[in-house]
Structures are given as C-alpha cells and as structure tokens.
Residue, then its C-alpha position, 0 to 999 in steps of 0.5 A: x725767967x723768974x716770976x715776982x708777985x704784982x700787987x694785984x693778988x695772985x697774979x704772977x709777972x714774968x721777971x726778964x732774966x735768962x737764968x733760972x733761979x739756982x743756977x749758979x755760972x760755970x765761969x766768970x771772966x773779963x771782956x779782954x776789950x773793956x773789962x766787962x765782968x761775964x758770968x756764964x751759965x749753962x742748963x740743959x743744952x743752953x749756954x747764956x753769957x751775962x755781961x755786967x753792963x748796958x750794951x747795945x748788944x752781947x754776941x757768942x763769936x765762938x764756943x770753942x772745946x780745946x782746939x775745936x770750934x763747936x756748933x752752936x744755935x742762937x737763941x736770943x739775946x736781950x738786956x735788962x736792969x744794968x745787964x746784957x744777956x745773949x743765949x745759945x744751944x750747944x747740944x751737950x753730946x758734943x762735949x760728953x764726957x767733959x766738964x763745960x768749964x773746959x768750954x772757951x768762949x770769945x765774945x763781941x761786944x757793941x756798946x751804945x755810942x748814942x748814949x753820950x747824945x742824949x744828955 
C-alpha cells in the first residue's frame, strides 16, 4: 500500500493497492474464461494476483511448481478503482532454488451479475 498526500498539510492517507511501489510482476496472463489481463506480483513470501477488472471477487485455486501443488495461505483480497486483487503466502523454501516465474497459477473469477440490475 502506498500513501498520497491529503490536503491537509502533512497528513498521509493510505492509498488501497496491494502492491508496493516498485514492485514490477512476475507474469501477466489472461483469464482462459474471460480474457481478463492478470498481473501477478510477488515480495517476500506474498504472491498477489491483479485482475484488470470490477469483479465481485479474484480467487487462487492453485499455485502450482511443475506438477506439484504448493501450500499456500490466504491473505486477503479486495478490489479497487477498475481492479480486483486476492493475495496469498507461499513460504519461498518450497520453491528455493527457482525462479517463481516457473510458478503456474489457476484462478476462479466471480463476476457481479447484479451490476446489469441497478440500471
């Protein structure tokens, strides 16, 4: 999370994204359902998985190295301005040794189907 100045003098408010700033993602892909761009980011343990989209919610099914599926915990998910966001830990000693651009991921995404009601 970043912070950006509010217009009282030196008071910092937190700006909602999950990513620090200069974080650059690991990989970008499609949604195989929808099209959806993902950006995916990782620091420390925290893998976070960006959708370029409003969704009703963006899920980690799998994290997977090669063949096998790793254990991961969720952290939290959210959505902000034009973006959905879910965040995990994957303890990086299960896949020392290796880049985490061999990571492969499958996702679930719930769209809102509510939002067509309200017009």
């Amino acid at each position: 999370m970043s912070a950006t100045e509010t217009p009282w003098s030196g008071h910092l408010t937190p700006r909602h994204w999950p990513v620090p700033e200069g974080v650059k993602p690991f990989q970008q892909g499609q949604l195989k359902s929808s099209g959806i761009e993902v950006d995916c980011y990782q620091y420390g343990g925290v893998l976070v998985a960006v959708a370029h989209a409003d969704l009703l919610r963006l899920e980690f099914l799998s994290v997977k190295l090669g063949e096998d599926e790793l254990e991961t915990n969720l952290l939290g998910f959210g959505a902000t301005a034009g973006y959905t966001w879910t965040s995990l830990y994957l303890e990086p000693d299960l896949y020392k040794g290796r880049s985490p651009e061999e990571l492969t991921f499958e996702f679930l995404a719930i769209e809102d189907d509510d939002e067509d009601d309200d017009e």
